[in-house]
N, C-alpha and C positions, 0 to 999 in steps of 0.2 A: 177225841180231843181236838180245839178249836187249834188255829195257826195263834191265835191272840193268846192262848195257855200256854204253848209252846215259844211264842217269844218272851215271854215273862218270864219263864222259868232261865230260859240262856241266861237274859238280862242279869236275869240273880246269883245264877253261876258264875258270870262275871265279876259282878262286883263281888262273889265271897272270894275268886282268885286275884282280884286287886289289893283285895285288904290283905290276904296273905303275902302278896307279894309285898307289899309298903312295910307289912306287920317285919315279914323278914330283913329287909329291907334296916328297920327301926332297931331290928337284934343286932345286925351286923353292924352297923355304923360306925359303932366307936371301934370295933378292930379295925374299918376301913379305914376309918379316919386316922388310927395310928400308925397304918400303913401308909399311910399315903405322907404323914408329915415326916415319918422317920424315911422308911425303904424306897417310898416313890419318888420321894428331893432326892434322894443318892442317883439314883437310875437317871432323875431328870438331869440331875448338874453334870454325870458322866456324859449324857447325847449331848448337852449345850457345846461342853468340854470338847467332844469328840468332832460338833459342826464346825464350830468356833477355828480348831487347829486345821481341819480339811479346808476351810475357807481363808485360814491367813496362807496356807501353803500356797492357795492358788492365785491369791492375790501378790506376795513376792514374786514367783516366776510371770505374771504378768507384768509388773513392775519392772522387773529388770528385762525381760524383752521388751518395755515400752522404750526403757533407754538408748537399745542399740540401734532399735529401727526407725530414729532420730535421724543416726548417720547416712549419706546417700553412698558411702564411698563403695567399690568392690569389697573393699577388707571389711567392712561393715558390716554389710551383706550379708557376705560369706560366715560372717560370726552370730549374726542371729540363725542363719540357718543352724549352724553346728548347736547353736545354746537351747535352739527349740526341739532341735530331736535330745538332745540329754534332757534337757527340763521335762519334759513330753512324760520322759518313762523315771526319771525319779518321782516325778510327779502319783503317777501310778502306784511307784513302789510304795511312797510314804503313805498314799490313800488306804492301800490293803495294810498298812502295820498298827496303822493309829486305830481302824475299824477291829480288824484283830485284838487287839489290845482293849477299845470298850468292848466289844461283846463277850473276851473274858470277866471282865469288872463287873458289867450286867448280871451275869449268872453268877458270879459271885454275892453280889449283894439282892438278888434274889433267895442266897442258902441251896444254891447248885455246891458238890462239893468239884473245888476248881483243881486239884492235886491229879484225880484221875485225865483230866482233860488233858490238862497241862504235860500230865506225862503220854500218855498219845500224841499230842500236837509234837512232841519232841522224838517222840519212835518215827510217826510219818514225817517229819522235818529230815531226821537223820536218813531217813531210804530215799528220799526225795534230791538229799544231799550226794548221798552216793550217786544215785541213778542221773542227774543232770549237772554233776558237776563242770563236764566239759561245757555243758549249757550254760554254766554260771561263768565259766572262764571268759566265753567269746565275749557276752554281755559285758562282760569288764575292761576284754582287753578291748570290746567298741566304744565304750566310754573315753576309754584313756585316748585310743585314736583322733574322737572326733575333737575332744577338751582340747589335747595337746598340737592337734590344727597340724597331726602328720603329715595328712594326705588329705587333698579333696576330690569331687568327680570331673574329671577331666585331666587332669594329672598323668601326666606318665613315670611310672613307678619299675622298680623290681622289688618282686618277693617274692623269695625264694628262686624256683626257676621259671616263675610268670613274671613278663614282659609288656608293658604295653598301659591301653589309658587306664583309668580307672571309671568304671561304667555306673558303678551304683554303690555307696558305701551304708551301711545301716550299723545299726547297734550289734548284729550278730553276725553280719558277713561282708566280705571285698568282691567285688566284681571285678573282674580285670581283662581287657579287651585287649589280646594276646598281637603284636604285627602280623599274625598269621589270619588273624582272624576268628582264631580261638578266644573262647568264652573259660576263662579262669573265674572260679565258686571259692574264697579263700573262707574258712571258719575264720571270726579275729583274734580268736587263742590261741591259734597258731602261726601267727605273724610275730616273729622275731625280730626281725630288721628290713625299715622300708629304704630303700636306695628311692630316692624321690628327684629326678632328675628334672624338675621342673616346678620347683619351687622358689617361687617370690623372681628369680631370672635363673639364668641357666650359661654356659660356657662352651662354644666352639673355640677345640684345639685340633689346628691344621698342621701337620708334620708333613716337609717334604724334604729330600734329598738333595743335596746338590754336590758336584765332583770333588774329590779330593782338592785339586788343584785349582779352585774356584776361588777368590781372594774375598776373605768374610764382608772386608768394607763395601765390596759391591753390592754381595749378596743382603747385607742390612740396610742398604738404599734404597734395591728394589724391594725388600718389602714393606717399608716403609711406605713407598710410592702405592703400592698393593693396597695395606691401610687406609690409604690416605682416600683411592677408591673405592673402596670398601663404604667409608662412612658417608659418601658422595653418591651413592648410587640414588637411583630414586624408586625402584622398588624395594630393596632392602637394607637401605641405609638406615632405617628410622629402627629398624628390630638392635643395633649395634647402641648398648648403652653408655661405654666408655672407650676410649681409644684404646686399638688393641696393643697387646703386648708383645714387642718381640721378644722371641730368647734367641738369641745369636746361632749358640750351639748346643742345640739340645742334647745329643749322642755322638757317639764316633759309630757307625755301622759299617758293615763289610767292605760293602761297597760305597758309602757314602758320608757325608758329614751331615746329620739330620737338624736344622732349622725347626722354629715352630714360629706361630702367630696365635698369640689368646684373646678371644675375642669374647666379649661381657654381653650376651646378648636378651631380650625378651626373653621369657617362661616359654619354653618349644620352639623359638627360634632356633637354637643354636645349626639344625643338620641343614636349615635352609642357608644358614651364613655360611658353613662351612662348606657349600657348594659354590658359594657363589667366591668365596675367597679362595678357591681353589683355581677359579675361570683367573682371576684379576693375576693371584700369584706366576701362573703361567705366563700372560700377557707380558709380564713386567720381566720376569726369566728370558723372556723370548729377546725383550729388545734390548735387555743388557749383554745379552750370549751368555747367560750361566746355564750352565749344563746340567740339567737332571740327569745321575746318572741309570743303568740299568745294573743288575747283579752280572758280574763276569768274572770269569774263572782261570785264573794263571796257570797255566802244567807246567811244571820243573822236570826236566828229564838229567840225569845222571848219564855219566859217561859210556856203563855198559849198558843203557838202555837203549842210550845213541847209539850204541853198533849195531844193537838187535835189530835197530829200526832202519838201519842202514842195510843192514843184509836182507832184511825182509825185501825193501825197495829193490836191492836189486836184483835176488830171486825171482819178483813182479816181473822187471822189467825184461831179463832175459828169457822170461816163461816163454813157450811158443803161442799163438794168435789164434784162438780156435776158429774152424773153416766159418765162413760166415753161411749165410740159407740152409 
């Protein structure tokens, strides 16, 4: 057999499997065709459906972070940062619920039966529910954190019995940079209450002593004068945002009548002002002579204590001298 026999004959194999295929092709049509105008528009308008909402979702959260980062201010800032880690992951969440949601629809309107699915998706939904609950908590209670503009990174906080700044905050955990040095890992579902000592400004209160017998009007002069240094300084004068407060008398203490000075200062100024009003305080004490007192101890002694102490001394003193070397 020639190579010329043997291509003729494929040739013709050929064309009898195009005819069949076109031939079936020609059977199938009008079921295609009713599929395609009934079942395939449903399936199509559900993906349009399902683009359509994945696409407006991401154009609002750009939208609204277009408008904050308009602002140049700190506060500004700091608020598109916080909107773009929540929008970030609602963004995520709504993408997985709206895709979840057509690719049920799909198979339904393919004649998948969606009842069986649907009750799996809710058997693994409910262990998934168990098993990461705690996971679901943090994630919320990081939402709530970052929305409600708690706390932010740099911040000196307490929670619980962690002290110190705050190093990195996310959606599911607090970082807390301990004054020791210690590295605090907070889960956010377990933060109850932020003690945030250095939000928006902050407040140095200076409490000092001064003697019973110390005449108040002097001592509200000199601190006044103190204040008056205070906001006059030229390294730390600029952290002091309002004229400070005095309180006259703050306590009566053991030994002393205790004074205070409030001073309104910068976000983490306050320990540096209330060092340095501590120097000024003293200065102004010094040149008025008010007395800081120290704690001191009164003994009362009773009459037959007095004798005891009386015979003791002179038992003492008549003892005999032991030899001396």
């Amino acid at each position: 057999m020639s190579f010329e026999s043997i291509g003729n004959q494929s040739l013709n194999h050929t064309e009898v499997d195009l005819k069949d295929f076109f031939a079936s092709i020609a059977t199938a049509w009008p079921a295609i065709r009713d599929w395609l105008l009934s079942t395939g528009i449903q399936i199509g308008i559900t993906l349009v459906i399902g683009v359509l909402l994945t696409w407006l979702i991401g154009f609002l959260i750009k939208r609204a972070l277009r408008r904050t980062e308009a602002a140049e201010t700190p506060e500004a800032i700091d608020r598109t940062k916080r909107l773009k880690t929540v929008l970030a992951a609602l963004r995520v969440a709504a993408g997985i619920v709206i895709w979840v949601i057509v690719g049920i629809t799909v198979l339904g309107q393919l004649g998948v039966a969606i009842g069986p699915i649907l009750a799996a998706l809710g058997v693994v939904g409910l262990a998934v529910g168990f098993g990461a609950q705690n996971l679901v908590r943090d994630f919320l209670g990081g939402i709530f954190l970052i929305v409600e503009n708690q706390l932010r990174v740099g911040d000196i906080v307490r929670i619980g019995d962690a002290v110190g700044t705050v190093e990195a905050l996310s959606l599911r955990i607090t970082q807390v940079r301990g004054l020791n040095g210690h590295l605090y890992t907070i889960p956010n579902g377990e933060i109850k209450m932020v003690e945030n000592m250095t939000f928006k400004w902050s407040r140095a209160i200076v409490k000092v002593g001064v003697a019973y017998r110390s005449q108040i009007e002097r001592v509200i002069e000199a601190l006044g004068k103190a204040a008056a240094d205070i906001k006059a300084d030229e390294a730390f004068g600029s952290y002091v945002l309002e004229t400070p407060q005095i309180k006259a008398i703050d306590d009566f203490a053991a030994s002393s009548i205790d004074v205070a000075l409030w001073i309104k200062t910068q976000p983490a100024k306050q320990w540096d002002t209330a060092r340095m009003a501590r120097r000024y305080i003293k200065k102004r004490f010094d040149e008025a002579g008010i007395e800081i007192p120290f704690p001191q101890v009164t003994l009362s002694i009773g009459p037959k204590e007095a004798e005891l102490l009386a015979v003791f001394g002179q038992e003492r003193r008549s003892a005999p001298t032991p030899p001396q070397g």
